[in-house]
C-alpha positions as CSV (number, residue, x, y, z in Angstrom):
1,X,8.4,24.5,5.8
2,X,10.7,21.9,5.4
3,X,8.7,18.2,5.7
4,X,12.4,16.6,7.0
5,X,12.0,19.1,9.9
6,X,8.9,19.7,10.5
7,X,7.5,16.0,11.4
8,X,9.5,13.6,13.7
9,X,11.1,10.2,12.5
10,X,8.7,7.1,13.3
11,X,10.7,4.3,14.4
12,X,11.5,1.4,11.4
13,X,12.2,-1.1,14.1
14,X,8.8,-2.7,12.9
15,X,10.1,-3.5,9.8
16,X,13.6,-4.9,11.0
17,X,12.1,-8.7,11.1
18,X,10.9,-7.7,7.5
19,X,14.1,-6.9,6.4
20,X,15.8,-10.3,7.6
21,X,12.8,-12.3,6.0
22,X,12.1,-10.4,2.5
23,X,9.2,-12.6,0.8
24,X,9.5,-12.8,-2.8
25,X,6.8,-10.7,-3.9
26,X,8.5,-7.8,-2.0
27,X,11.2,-7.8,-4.0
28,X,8.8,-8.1,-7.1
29,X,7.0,-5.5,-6.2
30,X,9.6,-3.2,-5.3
31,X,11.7,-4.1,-8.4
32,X,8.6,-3.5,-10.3
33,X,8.0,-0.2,-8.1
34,X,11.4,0.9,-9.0
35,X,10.8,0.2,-13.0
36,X,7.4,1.7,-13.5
37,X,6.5,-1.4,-14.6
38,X,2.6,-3.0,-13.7
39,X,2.8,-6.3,-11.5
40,X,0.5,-9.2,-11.5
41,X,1.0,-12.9,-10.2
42,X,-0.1,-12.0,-7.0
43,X,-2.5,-14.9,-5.3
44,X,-5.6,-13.7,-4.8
45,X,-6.1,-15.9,-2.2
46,X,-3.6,-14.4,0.0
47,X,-4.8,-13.8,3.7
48,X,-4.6,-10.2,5.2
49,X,-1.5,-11.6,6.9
50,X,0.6,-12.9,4.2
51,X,-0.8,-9.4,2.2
52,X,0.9,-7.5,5.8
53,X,4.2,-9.4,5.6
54,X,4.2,-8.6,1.7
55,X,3.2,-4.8,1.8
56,X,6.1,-4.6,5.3
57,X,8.6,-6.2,3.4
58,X,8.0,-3.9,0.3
59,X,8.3,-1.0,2.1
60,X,12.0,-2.4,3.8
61,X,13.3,-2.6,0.4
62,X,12.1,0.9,-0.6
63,X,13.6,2.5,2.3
64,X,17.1,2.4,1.3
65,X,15.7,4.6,-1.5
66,X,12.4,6.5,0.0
67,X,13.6,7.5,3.3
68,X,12.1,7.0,6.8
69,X,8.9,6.0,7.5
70,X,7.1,9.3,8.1
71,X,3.0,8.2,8.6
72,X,0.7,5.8,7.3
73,X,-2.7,5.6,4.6
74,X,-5.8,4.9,4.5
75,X,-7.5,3.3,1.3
76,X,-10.7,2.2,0.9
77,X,-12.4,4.8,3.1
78,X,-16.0,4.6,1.6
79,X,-18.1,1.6,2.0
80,X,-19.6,0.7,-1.1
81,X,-15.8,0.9,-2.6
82,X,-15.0,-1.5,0.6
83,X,-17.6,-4.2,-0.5
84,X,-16.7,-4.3,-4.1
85,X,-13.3,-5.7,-2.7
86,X,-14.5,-7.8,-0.4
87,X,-13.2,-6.1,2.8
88,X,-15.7,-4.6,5.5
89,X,-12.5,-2.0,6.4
90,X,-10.3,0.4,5.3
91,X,-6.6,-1.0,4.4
92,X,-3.4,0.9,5.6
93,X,-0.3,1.8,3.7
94,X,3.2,3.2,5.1
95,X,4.2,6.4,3.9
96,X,7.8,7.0,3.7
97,X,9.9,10.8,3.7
98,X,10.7,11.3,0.2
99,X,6.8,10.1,-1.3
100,X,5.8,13.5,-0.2
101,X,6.8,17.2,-2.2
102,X,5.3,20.6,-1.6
103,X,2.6,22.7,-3.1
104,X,3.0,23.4,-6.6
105,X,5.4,20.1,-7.3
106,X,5.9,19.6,-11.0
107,X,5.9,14.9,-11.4
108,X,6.1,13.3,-14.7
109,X,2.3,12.2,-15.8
110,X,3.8,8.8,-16.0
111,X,5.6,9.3,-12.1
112,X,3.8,5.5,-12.0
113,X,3.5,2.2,-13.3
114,X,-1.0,3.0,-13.2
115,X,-0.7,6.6,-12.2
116,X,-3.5,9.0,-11.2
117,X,-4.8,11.9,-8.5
118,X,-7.1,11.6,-5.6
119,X,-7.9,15.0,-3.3
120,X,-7.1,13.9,0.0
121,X,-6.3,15.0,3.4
122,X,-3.4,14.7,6.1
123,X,-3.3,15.2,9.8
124,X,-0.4,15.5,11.5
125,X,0.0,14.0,15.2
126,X,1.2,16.5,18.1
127,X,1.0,13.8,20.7
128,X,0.3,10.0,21.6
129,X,-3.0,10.4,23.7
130,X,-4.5,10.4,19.8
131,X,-4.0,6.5,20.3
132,X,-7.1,6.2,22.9
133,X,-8.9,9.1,21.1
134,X,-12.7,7.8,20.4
135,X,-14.4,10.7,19.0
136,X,-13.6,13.1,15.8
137,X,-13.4,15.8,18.9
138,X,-10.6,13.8,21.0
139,X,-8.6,13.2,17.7
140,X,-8.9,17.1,17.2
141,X,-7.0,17.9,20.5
142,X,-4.1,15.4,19.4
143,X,-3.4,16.8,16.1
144,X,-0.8,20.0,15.6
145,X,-2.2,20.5,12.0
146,X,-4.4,19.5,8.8
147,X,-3.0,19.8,5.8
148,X,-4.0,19.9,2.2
149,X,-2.6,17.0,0.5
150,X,-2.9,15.7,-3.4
151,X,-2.6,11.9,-3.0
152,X,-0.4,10.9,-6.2
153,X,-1.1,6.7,-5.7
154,X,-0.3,4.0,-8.0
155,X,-2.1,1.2,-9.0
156,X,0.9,-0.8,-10.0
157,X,-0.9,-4.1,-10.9
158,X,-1.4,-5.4,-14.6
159,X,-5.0,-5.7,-15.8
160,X,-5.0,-9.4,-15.5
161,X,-4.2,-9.0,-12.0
162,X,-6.9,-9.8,-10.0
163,X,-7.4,-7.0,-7.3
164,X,-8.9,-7.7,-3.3
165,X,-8.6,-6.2,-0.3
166,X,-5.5,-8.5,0.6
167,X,-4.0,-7.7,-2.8
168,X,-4.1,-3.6,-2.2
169,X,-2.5,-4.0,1.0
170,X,0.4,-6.3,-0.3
171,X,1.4,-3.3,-2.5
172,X,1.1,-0.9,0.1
173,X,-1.8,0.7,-0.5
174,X,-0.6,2.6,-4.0
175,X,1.7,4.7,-2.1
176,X,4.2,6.3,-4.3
177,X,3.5,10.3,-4.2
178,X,1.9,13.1,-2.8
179,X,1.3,17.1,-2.3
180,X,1.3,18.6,0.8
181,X,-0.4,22.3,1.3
182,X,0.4,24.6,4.0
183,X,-0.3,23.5,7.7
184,X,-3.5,24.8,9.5
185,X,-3.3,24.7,13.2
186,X,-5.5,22.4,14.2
187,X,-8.4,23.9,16.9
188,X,-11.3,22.3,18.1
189,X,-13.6,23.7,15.9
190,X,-12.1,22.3,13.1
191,X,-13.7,19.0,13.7
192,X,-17.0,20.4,12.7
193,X,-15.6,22.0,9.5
194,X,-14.1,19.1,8.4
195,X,-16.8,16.9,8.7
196,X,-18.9,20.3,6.8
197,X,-16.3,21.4,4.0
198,X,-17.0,20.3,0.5
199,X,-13.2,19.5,-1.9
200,X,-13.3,20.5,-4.9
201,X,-10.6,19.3,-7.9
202,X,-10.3,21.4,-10.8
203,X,-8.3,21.2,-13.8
204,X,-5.6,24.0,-14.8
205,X,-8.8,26.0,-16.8
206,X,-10.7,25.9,-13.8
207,X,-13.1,23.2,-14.8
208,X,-14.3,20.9,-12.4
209,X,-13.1,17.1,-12.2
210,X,-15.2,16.0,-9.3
211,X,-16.4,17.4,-5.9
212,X,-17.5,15.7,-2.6
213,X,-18.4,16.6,1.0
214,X,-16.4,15.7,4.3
215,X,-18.3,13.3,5.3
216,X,-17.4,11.0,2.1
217,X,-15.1,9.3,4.4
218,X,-16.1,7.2,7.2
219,X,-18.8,9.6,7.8
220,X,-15.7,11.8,9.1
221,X,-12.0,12.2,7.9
222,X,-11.1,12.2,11.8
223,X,-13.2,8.8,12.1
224,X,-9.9,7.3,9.6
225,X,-7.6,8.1,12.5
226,X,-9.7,6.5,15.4
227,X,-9.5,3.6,12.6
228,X,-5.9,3.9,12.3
229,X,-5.0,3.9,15.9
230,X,-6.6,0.4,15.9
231,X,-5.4,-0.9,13.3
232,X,-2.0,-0.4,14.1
233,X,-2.6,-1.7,17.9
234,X,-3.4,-5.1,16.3
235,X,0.4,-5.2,14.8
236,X,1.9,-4.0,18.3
237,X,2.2,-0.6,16.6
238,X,1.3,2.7,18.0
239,X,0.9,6.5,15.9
240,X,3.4,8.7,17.4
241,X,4.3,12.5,17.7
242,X,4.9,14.3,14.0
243,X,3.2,11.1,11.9
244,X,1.6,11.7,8.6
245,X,-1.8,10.2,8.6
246,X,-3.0,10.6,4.6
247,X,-7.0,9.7,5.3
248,X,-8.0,8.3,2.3
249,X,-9.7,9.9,-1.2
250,X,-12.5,12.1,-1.1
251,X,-13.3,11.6,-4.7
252,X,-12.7,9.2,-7.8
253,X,-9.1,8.7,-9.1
254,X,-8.3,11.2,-11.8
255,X,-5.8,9.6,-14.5
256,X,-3.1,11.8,-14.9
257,X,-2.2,13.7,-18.1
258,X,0.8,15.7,-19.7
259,X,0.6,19.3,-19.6
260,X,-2.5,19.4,-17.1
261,X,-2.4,21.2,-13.3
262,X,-5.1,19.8,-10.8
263,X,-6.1,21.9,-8.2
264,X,-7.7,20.8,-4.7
265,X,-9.9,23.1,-2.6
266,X,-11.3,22.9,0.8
267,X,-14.4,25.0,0.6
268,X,-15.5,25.5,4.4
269,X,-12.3,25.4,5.9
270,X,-10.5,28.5,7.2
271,X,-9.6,30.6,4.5
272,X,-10.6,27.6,1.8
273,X,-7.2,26.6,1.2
274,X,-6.3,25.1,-1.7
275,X,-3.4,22.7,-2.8
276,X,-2.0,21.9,-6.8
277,X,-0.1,19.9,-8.8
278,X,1.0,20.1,-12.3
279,X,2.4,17.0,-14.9
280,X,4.6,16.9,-17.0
């Protein structure tokens, strides 16, 4: 299926004030972004406000080039990663339509300034009731699917750069790629196997890179989206029909080389569906 018709637009009037008022490091970033090249000199002092108006203002310049905003990500979905950044929460990204290929998408290993692989997850909204949606159950009957999805992120920063909470966020997260795998209706019993499944990532011989349980996220992918939801009411924002919700990694980041194919399975889900990438 075709992602520019199966998911509907998500307004960018949020990002319109960004636009007018571009800070600095934006444009940094994004021409950095746009280089492949690693940024550093960002303040590690920044607040989680200036780090918002940075990461907004980033994304306003890569639209132009990227696409519509299509969903939003979640990094920093496991505690003990959470605390070694100094942050009690996840952090949310902005995803944007041309980040995201299909199943079986040849990328350059070097598609990033500090590339690598993450098996994630996506949801994908059917209706706005998910905003007041409590439970991993009442997220469930908001969703129209779950998806398989190979989280291609980039680190972009320079070793020296000293890396918080505040300091992901300004560069959105790492979001520059990622796989999509074929829809799966979503049903009420799915919320179980979620929070059940185990995700495997193999290597193009079959050996495996790491593996981790369902619950390695919040306790439950679905608990990123009651997150989510909350996160963007602070901002005034609100998820919408068709959004992309990419729920953070299941396992460690997997540096990416030529020549290689990972491959992500969902062991406990109907059918165990599986989604891949290879490099080039």
């Amino acid at each position: 299926m075709n992602i520019r018709n199966a998911i509907v637009s998500v307004s960018a009037a949020v990002f319109l004030a960004a636009c007018a008022t571009v800070p600095p490091e934006s444009r940094q970033l994004a021409a950095n972004f746009n280089s492949l090249q690693p940024t550093s000199g960002l303040s590690k002092d920044m607040t989680m406000a200036q780090a918002e108006q940075i990461r907004d203002g980033l994304v306003a310049e890569l639209m132009p080039s990227l696409g519509r905003v299509v969903g939003y990500k979640a990094g920093l979905t496991n505690p003990a990663v959470q605390k070694r950044f100094g942050v009690d929460h996840p952090l949310r990204g902005v995803l944007l339509e041309k980040m995201l290929l299909e199943d079986g998408a040849q990328v350059p290993a070097k598609f990033g300034a500090v590339p690598f692989s993450e098996a994630d997850i996506v949801v994908v909204v059917k209706d706005e009731g998910i905003n007041q949606a409590k439970t991993p159950a009442e997220v469930m009957s908001h969703l129209a699917s779950i998806r398989p999805f190979i989280e291609l992120p980039d680190l972009v920063t320079a070793k020296e750069q000293p890396l918080t909470g505040a300091v992901i966020t300004a560069f959105n997260v790492g979001a520059r790629l990622g796989v999509l795998g074929k829809p799966i209706p979503a049903a009420p019993e799915m919320a179980d196997a979620l929070a059940r499944m185990t995700v495997v990532m193999r290597d193009q011989d079959g050996k495996e890179l790491a593996r981790a349980p369902g619950s390695a996220i919040l306790g439950h992918p679905l608990n990123v989206v009651v997150w989510m939801a909350q996160d963007l009411a602070k901002s005034g924002g609100r998820l919408r029909a068709g959004d992309i919700l990419s729920l953070g990694s299941f396992t460690a980041p997997q540096f990416t080389r030529p020549g290689t194919r990972v491959t992500v399975t969902y062991e406990g889900l109907p059918g165990n569906p599986t989604v891949s990438v290879g490099f080039k």
